[in-house]
C-alpha positions as CSV (number, residue, x, y, z in Angstrom):
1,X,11.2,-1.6,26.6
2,X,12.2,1.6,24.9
3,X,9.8,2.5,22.4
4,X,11.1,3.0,18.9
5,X,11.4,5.8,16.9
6,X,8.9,6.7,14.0
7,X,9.5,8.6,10.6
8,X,6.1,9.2,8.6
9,X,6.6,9.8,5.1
10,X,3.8,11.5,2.4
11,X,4.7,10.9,-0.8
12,X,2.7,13.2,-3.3
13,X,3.4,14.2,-7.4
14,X,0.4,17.1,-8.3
15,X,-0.9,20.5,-7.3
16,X,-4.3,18.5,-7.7
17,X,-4.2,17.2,-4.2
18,X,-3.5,20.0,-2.4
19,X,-6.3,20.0,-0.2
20,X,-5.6,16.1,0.0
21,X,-2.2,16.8,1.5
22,X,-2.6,19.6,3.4
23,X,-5.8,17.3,5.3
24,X,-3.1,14.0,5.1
25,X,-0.2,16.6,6.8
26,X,-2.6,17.9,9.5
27,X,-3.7,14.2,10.5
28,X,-0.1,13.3,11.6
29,X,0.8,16.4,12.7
30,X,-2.7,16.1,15.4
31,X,-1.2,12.3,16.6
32,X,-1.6,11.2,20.4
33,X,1.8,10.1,19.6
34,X,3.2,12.2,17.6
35,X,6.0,10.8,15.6
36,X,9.9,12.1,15.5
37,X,9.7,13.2,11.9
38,X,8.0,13.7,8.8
39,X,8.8,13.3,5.5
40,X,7.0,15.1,2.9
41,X,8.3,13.6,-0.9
42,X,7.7,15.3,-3.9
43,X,7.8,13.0,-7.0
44,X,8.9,15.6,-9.8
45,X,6.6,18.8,-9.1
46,X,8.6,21.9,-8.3
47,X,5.5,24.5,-7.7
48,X,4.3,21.9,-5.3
49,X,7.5,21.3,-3.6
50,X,7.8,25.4,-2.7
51,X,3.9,25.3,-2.1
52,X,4.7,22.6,0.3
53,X,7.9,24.7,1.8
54,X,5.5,27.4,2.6
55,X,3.0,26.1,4.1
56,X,4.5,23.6,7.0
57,X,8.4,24.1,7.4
58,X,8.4,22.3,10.0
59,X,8.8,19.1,7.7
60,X,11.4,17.7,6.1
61,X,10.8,18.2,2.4
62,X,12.9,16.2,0.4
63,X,12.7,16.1,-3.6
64,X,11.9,12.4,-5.3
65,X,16.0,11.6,-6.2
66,X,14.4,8.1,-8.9
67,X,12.5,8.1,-11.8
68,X,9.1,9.2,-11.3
69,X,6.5,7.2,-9.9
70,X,5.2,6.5,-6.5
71,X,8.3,3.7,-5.7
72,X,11.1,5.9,-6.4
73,X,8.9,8.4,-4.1
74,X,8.9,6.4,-1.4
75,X,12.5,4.9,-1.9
76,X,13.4,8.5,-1.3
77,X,11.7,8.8,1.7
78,X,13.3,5.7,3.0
79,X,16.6,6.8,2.1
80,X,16.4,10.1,4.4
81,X,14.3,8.6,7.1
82,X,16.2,8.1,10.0
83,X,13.3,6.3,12.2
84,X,13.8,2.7,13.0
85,X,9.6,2.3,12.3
86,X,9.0,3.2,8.8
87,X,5.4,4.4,8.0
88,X,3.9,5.7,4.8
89,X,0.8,7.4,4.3
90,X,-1.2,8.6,1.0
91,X,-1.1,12.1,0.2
92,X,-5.0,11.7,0.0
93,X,-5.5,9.6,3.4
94,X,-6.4,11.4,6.5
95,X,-5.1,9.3,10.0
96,X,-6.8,8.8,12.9
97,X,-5.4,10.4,16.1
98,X,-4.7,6.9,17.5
99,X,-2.9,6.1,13.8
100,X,0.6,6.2,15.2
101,X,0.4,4.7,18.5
102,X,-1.5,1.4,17.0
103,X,1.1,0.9,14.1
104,X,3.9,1.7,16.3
105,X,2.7,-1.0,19.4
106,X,3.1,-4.0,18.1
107,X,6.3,-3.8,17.3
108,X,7.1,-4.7,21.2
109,X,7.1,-8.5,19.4
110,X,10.3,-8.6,18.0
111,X,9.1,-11.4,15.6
112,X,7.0,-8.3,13.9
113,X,8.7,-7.2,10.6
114,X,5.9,-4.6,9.4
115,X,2.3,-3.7,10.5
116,X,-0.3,-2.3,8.1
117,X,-4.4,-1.1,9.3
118,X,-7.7,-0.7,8.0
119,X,-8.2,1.9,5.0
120,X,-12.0,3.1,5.3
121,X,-13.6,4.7,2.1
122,X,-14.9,8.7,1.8
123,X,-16.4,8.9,-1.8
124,X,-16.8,12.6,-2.2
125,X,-20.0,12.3,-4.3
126,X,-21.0,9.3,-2.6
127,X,-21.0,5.6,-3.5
128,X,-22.0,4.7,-6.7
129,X,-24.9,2.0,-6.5
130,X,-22.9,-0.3,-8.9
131,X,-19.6,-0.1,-6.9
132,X,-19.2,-3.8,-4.7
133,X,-17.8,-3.5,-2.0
134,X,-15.9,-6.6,-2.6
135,X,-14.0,-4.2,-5.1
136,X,-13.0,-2.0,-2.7
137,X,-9.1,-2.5,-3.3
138,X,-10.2,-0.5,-6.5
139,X,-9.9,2.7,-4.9
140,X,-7.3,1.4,-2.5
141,X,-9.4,0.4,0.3
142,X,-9.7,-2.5,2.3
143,X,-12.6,-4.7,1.5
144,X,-14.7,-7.6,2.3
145,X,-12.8,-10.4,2.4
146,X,-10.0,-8.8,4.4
147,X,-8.6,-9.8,7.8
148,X,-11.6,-8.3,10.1
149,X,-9.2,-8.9,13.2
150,X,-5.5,-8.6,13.7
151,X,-3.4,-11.3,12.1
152,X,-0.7,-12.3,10.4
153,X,-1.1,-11.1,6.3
154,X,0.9,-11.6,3.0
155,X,1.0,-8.0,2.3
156,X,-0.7,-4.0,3.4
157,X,-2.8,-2.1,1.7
158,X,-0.1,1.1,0.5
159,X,-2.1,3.7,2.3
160,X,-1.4,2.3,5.3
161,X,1.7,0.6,5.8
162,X,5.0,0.6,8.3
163,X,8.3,-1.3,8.5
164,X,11.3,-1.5,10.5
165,X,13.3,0.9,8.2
166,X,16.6,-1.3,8.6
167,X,14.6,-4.5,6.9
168,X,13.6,-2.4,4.0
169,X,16.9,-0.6,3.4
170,X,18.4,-4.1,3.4
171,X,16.2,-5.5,1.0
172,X,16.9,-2.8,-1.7
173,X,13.5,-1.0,-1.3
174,X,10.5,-0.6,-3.5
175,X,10.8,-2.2,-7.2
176,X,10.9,0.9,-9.4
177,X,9.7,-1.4,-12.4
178,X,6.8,-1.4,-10.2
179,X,3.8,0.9,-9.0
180,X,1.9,4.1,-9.8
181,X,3.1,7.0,-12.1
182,X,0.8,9.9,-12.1
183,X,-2.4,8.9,-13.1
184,X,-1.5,5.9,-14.3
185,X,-3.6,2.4,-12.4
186,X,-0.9,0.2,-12.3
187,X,0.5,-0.6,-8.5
188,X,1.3,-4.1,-6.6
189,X,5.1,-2.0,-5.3
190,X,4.0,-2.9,-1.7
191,X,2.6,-6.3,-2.4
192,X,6.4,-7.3,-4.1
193,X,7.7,-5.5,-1.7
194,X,6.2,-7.5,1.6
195,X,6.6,-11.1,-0.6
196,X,10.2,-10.4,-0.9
197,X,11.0,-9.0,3.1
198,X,8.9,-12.3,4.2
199,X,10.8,-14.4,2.1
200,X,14.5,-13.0,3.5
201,X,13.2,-13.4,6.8
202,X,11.0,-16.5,7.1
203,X,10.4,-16.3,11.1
204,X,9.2,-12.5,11.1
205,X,5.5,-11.9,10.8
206,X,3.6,-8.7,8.9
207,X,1.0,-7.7,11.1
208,X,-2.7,-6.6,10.1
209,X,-3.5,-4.2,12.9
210,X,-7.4,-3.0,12.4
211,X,-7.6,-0.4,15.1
212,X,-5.1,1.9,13.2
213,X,-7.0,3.3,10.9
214,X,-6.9,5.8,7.8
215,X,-9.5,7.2,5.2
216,X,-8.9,7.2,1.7
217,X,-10.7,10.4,-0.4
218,X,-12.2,8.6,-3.3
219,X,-12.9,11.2,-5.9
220,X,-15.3,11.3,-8.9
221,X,-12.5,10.5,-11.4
222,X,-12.2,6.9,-9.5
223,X,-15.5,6.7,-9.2
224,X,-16.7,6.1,-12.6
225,X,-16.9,2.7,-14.6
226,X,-14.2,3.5,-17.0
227,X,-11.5,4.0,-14.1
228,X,-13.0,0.6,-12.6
229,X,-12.2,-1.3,-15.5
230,X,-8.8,0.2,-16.2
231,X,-8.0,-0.7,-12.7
232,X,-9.0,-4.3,-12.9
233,X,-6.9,-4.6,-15.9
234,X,-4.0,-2.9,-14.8
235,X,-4.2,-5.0,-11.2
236,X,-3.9,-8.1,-13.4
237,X,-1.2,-6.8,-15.4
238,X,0.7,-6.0,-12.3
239,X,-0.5,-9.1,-10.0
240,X,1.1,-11.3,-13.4
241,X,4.5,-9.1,-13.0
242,X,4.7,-9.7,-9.2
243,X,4.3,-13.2,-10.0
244,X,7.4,-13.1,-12.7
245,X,9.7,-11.8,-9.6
246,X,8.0,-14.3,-7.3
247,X,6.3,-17.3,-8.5
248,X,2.4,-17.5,-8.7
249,X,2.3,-19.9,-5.4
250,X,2.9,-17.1,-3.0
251,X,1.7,-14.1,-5.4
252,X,-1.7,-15.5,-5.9
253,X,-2.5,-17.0,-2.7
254,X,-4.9,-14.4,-1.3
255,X,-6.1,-14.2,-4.6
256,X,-7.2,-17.4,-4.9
257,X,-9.5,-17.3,-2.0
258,X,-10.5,-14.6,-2.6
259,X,-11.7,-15.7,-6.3
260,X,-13.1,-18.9,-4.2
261,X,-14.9,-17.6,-1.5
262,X,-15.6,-13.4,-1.4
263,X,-16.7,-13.1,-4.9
264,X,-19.3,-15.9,-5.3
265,X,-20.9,-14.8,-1.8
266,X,-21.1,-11.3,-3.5
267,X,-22.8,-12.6,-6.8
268,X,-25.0,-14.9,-5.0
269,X,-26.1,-11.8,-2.3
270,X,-26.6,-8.8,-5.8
271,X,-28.5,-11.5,-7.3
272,X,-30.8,-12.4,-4.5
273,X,-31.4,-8.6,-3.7
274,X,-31.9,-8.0,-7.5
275,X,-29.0,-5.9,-8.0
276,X,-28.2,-6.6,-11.4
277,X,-25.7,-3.5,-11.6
278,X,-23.3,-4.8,-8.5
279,X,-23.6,-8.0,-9.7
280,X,-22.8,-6.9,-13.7
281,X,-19.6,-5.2,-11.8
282,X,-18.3,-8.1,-10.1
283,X,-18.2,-10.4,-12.9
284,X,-17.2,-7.5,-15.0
285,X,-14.6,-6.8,-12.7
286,X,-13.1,-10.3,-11.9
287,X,-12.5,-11.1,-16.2
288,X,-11.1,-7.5,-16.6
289,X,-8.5,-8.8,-14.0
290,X,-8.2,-12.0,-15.3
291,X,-7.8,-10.9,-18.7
292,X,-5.0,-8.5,-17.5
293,X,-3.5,-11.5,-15.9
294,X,-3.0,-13.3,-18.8
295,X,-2.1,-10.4,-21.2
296,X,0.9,-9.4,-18.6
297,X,1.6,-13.5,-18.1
298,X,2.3,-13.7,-22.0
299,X,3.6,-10.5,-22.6
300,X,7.8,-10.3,-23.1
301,X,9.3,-9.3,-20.9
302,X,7.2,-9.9,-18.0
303,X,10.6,-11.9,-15.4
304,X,13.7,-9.6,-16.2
305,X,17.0,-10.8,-15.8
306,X,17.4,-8.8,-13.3
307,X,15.8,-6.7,-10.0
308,X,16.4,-3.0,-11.2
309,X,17.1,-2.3,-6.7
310,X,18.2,-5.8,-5.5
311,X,18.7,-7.0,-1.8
312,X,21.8,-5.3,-0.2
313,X,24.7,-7.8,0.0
314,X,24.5,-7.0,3.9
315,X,21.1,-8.4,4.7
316,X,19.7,-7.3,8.4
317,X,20.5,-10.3,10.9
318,X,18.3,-12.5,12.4
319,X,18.3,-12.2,15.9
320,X,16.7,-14.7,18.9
321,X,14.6,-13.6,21.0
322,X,14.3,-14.9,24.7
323,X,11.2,-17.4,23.3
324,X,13.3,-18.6,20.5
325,X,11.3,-16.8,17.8
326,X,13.5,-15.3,14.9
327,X,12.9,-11.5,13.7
């Protein structure tokens, strides 16, 4: 079987992150299996863009074409990729040298839609004693409570993520009423995003794929227990839009065991160890979310009339495969 092709794109908005992207840059360009093309996306920042065209011209640098924010970024990159495997990375994620080669495998199954991997944590100042683990997704990590093996998920963590590039075109791309701009907390893009491909193809799987494997640079700024509680509230906010577009059944599903399961283990654990601080943070953390739930449930506005990019008329067909299984 011929193995597909691969476009990588790096989306990235600031001259803050330079050393973040020129280490994210270097990690794909040092793959095992390198892939036909990157796509480096600048969302709105033109001394970055010619910093950018200096320094590897090699890559295909292509200015953010939507409103600003990390959707119309990556919509952009979509829109001059020309891979049939879609993969994004964070400007301030560094990939293994394996990264590539385990996203890119299992799409031998035909039945695979997307594949997504483990995001390990590199706090620059260290973990902060306070900081659970559990709240990991925080700095947008994977955490306890994740698959530990590979499996079929609901939806990848955005730092690590592919799809087959057709699907996504297809299905109009990233909500641009959704996700980071700048600085700002908000996110959820990829988790509307992954609801709404599973649902226009209910025999195709997303596949959680540990072994390929990013770090995510965690500075001091999202370190602190300001940006922790802003972030809580702001995944609410944006978990109660997702579920607007989507209905709470299949936009709170994870949640919900999570909420069951992960987080009671975690108080139970800080508490027997006598560590009031993670424990204070968990608790703190879960009603920051839950209050940002409700505030975005009850706010106006919160299930527009209509999807700002929806589905192409011409969705991508559904084929059979020589077992049957639709993809």
């Amino acid at each position: 079987m011929t193995t597909p092709t691969l476009s990588v794109v790096i989306c990235s908005y600031t001259m803050a992150r330079w050393d973040d992207v020129r280490a994210a840059l270097a990690s794909v360009r040092a793959q095992q299996r390198p892939p036909e093309e990157i796509i480096l996306v600048v969302d709105h920042c033109p001394e970055l863009a010619e910093r950018l065209a200096r320094h590897d011209p090699q890559a295909r640098l292509v200015l953010s074409a939507e409103r600003p924010g990390v959707s119309g970024a990556r919509n952009t990159g979509l829109a001059a990729a020309g891979g049939e495997i879609l993969a994004f990375l964070d400007d301030d994620a560094v990939a293994e040298p394996d990264w590539t080669e385990q996203l890119v495998a299992p799409y031998a199954d035909p039945a695979v839609l997307g594949v997504g991997g483990l995001v390990t944590s590199w706090w620059e100042r260290g973990r902060p004693s306070w900081f659970p683990p559990e709240f990991d997704w925080v700095v947008g990590c994977s955490y306890p409570g994740s698959p530990e093996h590979t499996s079929a998920v609901r939806n990848f963590i955005g730092a690590n993520m592919s799809f087959r590039r057709a699907a996504v075109a297809a299905a109009g791309g990233f909500r641009s009423d959704l996700g980071r701009v700048g600085t700002s907390p908000y996110g959820c893009e990829e988790t509307e995003l992954c609801l709404r491909l599973t649902a226009l193809h209910p025999g195709a799987e997303l596949r959680y794929e540990p072994r390929a494997v990013v770090r995510q640079h965690v500075p001091p700024a999202r370190a602190k227990v300001s940006y922790f509680v802003s972030r809580c509230y702001a995944e609410g906010r944006s978990k109660a839009r997702v579920a607007g577009y989507t209905g709470t059944r299949s936009a709170l599903a994870s949640e919900r065991r999570y909420l069951r399961r992960t987080i009671p283990a975690a108080v139970g654990r800080s508490l027997a160890q006598r560590r009031w601080s993670a424990a204070g943070a968990l608790v703190g953390g879960v009603s920051a979310t839950v209050v940002g739930y409700a505030g975005g449930r009850l706010a106006p506005g919160v299930k527009p009339a209509a999807d700002p990019r929806p589905a192409a008329p011409e969705a991508v067909r559904v084929s059979e495969d020589a077992r049957g299984r639709r993809t």
